[in-house]
C-alpha positions as a printed Julia matrix, in Angstrom:
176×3 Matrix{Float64}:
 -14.0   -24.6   -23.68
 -13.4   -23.76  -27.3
 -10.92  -21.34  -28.76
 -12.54  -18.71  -30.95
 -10.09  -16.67  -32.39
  -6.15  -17.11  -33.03
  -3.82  -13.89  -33.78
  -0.25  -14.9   -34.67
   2.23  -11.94  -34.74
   5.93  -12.92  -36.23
   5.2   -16.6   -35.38
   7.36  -18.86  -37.45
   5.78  -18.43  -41.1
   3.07  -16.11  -40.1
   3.78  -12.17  -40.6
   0.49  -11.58  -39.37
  -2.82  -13.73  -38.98
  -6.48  -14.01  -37.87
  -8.09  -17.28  -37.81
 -11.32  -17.64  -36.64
 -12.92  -21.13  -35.18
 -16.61  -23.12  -34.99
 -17.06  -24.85  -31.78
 -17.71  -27.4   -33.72
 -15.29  -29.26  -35.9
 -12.55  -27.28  -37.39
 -10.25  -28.64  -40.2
  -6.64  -27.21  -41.62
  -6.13  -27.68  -45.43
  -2.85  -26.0   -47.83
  -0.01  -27.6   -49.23
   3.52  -28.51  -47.51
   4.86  -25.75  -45.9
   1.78  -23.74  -45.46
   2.02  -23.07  -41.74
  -0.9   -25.75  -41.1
   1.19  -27.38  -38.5
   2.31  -23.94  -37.09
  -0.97  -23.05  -36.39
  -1.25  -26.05  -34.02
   2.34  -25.55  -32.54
   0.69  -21.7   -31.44
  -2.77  -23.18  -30.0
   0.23  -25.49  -27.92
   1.91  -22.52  -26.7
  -0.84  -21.39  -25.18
  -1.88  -24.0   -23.24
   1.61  -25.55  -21.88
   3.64  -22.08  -22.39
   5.79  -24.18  -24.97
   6.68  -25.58  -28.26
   5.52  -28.81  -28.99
   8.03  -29.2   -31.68
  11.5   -26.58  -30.55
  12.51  -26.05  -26.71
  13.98  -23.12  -27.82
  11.32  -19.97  -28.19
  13.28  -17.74  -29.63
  13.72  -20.06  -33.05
   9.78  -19.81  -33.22
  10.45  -15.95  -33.84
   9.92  -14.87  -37.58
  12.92  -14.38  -39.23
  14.46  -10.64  -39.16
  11.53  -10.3   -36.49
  12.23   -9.12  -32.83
   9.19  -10.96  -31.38
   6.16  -13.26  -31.5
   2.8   -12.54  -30.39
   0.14  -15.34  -29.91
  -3.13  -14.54  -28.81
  -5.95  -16.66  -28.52
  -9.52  -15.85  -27.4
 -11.71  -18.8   -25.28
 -15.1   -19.31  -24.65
 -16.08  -21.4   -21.35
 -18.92  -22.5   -19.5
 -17.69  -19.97  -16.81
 -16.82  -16.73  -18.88
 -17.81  -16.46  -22.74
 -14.28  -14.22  -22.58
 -10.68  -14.74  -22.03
  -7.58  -13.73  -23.78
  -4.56  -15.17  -23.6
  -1.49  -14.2   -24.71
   1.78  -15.46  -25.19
   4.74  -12.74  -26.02
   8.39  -13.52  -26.51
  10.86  -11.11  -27.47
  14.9   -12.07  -28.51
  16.68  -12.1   -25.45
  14.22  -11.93  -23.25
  11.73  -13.83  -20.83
   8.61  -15.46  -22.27
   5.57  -13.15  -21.11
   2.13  -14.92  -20.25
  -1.35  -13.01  -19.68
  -4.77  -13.72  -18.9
  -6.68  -11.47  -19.9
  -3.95   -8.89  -20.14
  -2.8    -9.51  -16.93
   0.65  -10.88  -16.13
   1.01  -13.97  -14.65
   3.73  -14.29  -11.77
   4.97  -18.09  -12.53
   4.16  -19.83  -16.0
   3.08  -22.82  -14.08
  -0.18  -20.53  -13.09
  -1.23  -20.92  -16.5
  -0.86  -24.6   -17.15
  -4.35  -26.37  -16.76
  -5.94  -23.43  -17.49
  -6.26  -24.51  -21.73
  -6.5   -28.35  -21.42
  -4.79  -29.59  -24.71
  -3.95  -33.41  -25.24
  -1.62  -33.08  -28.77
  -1.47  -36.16  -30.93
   1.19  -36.39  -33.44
   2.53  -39.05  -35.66
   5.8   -38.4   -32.62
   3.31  -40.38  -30.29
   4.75  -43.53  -31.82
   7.64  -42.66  -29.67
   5.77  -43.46  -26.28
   5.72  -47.37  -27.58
   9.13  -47.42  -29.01
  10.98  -45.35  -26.7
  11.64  -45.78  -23.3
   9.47  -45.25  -20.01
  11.13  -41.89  -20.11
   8.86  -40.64  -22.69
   5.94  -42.33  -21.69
   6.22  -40.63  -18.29
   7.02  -37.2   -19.35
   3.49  -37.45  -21.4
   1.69  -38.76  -18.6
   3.26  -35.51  -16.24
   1.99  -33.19  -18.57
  -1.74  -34.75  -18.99
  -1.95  -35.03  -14.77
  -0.41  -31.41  -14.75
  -3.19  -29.74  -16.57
  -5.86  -31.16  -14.3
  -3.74  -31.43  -10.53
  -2.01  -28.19   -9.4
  -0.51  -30.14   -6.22
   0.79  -32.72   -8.8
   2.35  -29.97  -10.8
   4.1   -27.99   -8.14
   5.68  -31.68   -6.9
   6.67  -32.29   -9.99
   8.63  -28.82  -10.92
  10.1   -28.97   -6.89
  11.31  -32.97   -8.18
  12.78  -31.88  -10.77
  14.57  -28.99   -9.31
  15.65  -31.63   -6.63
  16.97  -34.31   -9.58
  18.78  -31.63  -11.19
  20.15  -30.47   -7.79
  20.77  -34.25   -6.99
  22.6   -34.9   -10.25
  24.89  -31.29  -10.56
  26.47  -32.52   -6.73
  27.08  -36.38   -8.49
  28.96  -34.69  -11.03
  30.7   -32.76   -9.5
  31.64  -35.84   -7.16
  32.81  -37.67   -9.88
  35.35  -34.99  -11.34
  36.79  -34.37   -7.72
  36.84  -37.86   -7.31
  35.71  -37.04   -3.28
  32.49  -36.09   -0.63
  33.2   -32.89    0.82
């Protein structure tokens, strides 16, 4: 699978943008500030349905701008066509398609563009704790193992669960 074409719409630097790709080797050249690294942060969003660099998708919105479109077109071994597309408006929920069609859950999407980002942040999975390291491993297994990745969102839900009761212990100081 190789990603053809990239249309950024009021993403971060980019007003508006066509980039076209070889299935080959592609390379990304312009001074600081450019939007080189932007351009990888959008082919990110479209495979995890996320930033790699800000959790929060409405600072990824141009300036002044009321949205971001992404849109990238794929080539596989199965279909020589698909189109996804990633729109976020301000103050409201992220928007996934395949092919123009809406997904129901984000977590349909993710596997569907394997990506595996390297960064000069990777240093962090040595020096850091297992944390990290485990958080990167999650989203490698995710792409590949639907079963892993519906466990994983239903353990999270349950730590989160798990820890908003502890708290809560702890400032009544008693079980109910």
């Amino acid at each position: 699978m190789f990603l053809q074409k990239l249309n950024l719409v009021n993403f971060k630097n980019y007003t508006e943008s066509e980039l076209v790709f070889s299935d080959k080797i592609n390379c990304f050249v312009g001074n600081n500030g450019a939007g080189k690294t932007n351009v990888l942060d959008a082919i990110h969003y479209l495979s995890f349905c996320k930033s790699y660099f800000n959790p929060v998708d409405a600072q990824s919105i141009l300036h002044d701008a009321d949205f971001f479109a992404i849109h990238g077109r794929y080539n596989n071994a199965e279909s020589t066509d698909n189109l996804y597309s990633c729109i976020q408006k301000r103050n409201s929920k992220k928007v996934f398609k395949e092919n123009k069609k809406d997904y129901d859950r984000l977590a349909d999407h993710i596997g569907k563009i394997p990506l595996v980002m390297i960064s000069p942040y990777d240093r962090d999975l040595i020096n850091d704790g297992s944390e990290a390291r485990r958080k990167y491993i999650d989203s490698v297994i995710s792409q590949f193992d639907r079963v892993y990745l519906g466990d994983l969102i239903n353990y999270n839900k349950a730590l989160l669960q798990r820890n908003t009761l502890l708290k809560r212990f702890a400032e009544q100081h008693y079980f109910d």
